[in-house]
C-alpha positions as CSV (number, residue, x, y, z in Angstrom):
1,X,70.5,86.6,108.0
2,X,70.5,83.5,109.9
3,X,71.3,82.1,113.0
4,X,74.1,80.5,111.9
5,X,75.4,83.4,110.2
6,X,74.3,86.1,112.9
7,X,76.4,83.6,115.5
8,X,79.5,83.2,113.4
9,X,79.8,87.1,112.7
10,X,79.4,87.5,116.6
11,X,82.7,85.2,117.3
12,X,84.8,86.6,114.7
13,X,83.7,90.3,115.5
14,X,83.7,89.6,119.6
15,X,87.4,89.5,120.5
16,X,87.9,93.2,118.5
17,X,85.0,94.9,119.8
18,X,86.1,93.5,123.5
19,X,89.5,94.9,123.1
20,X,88.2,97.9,121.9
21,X,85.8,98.5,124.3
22,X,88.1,97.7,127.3
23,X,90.8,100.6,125.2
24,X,87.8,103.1,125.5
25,X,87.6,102.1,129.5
26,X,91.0,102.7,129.7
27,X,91.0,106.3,128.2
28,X,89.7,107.3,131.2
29,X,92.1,106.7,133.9
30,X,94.7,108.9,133.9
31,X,98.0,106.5,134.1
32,X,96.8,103.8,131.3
33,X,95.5,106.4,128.9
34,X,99.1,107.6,127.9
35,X,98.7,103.8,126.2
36,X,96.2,104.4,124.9
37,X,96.3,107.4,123.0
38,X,99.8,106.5,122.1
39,X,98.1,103.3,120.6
40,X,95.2,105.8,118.7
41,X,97.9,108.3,117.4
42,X,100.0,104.9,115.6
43,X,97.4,103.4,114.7
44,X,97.7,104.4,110.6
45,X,101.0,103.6,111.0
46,X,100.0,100.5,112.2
47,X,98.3,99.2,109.8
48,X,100.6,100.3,107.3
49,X,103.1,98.1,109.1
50,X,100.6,95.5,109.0
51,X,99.9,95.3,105.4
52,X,103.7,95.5,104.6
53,X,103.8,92.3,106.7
54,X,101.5,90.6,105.2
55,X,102.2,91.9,101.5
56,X,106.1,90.7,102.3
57,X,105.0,87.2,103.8
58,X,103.4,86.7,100.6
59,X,105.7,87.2,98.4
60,X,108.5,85.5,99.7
61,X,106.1,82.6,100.4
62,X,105.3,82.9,96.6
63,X,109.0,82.7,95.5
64,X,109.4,79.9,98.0
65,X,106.1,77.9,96.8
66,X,106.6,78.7,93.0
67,X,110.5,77.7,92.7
68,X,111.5,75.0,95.7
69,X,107.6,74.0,96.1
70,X,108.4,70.1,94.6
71,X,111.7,69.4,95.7
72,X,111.3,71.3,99.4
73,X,108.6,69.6,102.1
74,X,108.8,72.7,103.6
75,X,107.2,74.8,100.7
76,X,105.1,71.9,99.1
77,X,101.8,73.9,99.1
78,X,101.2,76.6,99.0
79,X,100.1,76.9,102.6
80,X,103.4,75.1,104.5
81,X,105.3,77.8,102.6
82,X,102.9,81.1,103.9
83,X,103.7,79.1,107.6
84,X,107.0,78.3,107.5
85,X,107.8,82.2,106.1
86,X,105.8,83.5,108.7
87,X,107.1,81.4,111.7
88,X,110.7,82.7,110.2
89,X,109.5,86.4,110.5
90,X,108.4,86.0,114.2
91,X,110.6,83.1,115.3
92,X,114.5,83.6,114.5
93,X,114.6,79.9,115.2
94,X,112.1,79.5,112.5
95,X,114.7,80.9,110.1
96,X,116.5,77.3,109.7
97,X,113.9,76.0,107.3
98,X,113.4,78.9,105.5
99,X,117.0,79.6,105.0
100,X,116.5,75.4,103.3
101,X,114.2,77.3,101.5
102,X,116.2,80.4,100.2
103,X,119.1,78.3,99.7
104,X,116.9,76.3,96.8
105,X,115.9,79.3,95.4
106,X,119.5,80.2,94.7
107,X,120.5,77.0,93.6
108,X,117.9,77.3,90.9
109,X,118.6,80.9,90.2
110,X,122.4,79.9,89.4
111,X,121.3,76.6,87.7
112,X,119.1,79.1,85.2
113,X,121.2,82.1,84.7
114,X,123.3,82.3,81.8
C-alpha cells in the first residue's frame, strides 16, 4: 500500500473512529452513558433507517432523472436530481423544486396513459 493510499484511508476512516472512540469515553461516566447505550441498542435499527433513506433517495431521484431529466434543470443529470431529492428530504423548503419535479412526472404520466 502506498503513501498516498495509506494517507487517504486515514482521512476517510479518522472522523468515524474519533466519534467512536470519544462514544467508548463516554460509556463510562455515569450521566452520558444513558446516550450511549441508547445509541448502541438502535444502532440495527439505524442503519436500517439508513439504507431505507438512501434506497428511497434513489429511487425517486431515478423517476425524477429518467422522466423530467431534459425538460427540468433541476433533474438534468443524474446528480442535480440525487441533490435536489435529498435537500427535499432534509429541507422542507427544499421541497419547492422537487414538487417542479413531481409535478413533470405527472404531466407525463397523464400525457402517456391511455
Amino acid at each position: 500500500m502506498t503513501n498516498n493510499n495509506r494517507n487517504a484511508n486515514l482521512i476517510i476512516h479518522s472522523p468515524s473512529t474519533f466519534l467512536l472512540r470519544l462514544l467508548a469515553v463516554l460509556t463510562f461516566q455515569s450521566r452520558i452513558s444513558i446516550i450511549t447505550t441508547t445509541l448502541v441498542a438502535a444502532f440495527s435499527d439505524l442503519v436500517h433507517l439508513l439504507g431505507l433513506t438512501i434506497m428511497v433517495t434513489v429511487m425517486f431521484a431515478t423517476a425524477s432523472f429518467v422522466i423530467s431529466g431534459p425538460s427540468n434543470e433541476n433533474s438534468a443529470t443524474f446528480n442535480d436530481a440525487m441533490y435536489r431529492v435529498f435537500v427535499g428530504m432534509i429541507d422542507p423548503s427544499g421541497w419547492t423544486k422537487v414538487r417542479l419535479s413531481l409535478e413533470l412526472i405527472e404531466r407525463w404520466i397523464d400525457r402517456t396513459s391511455i
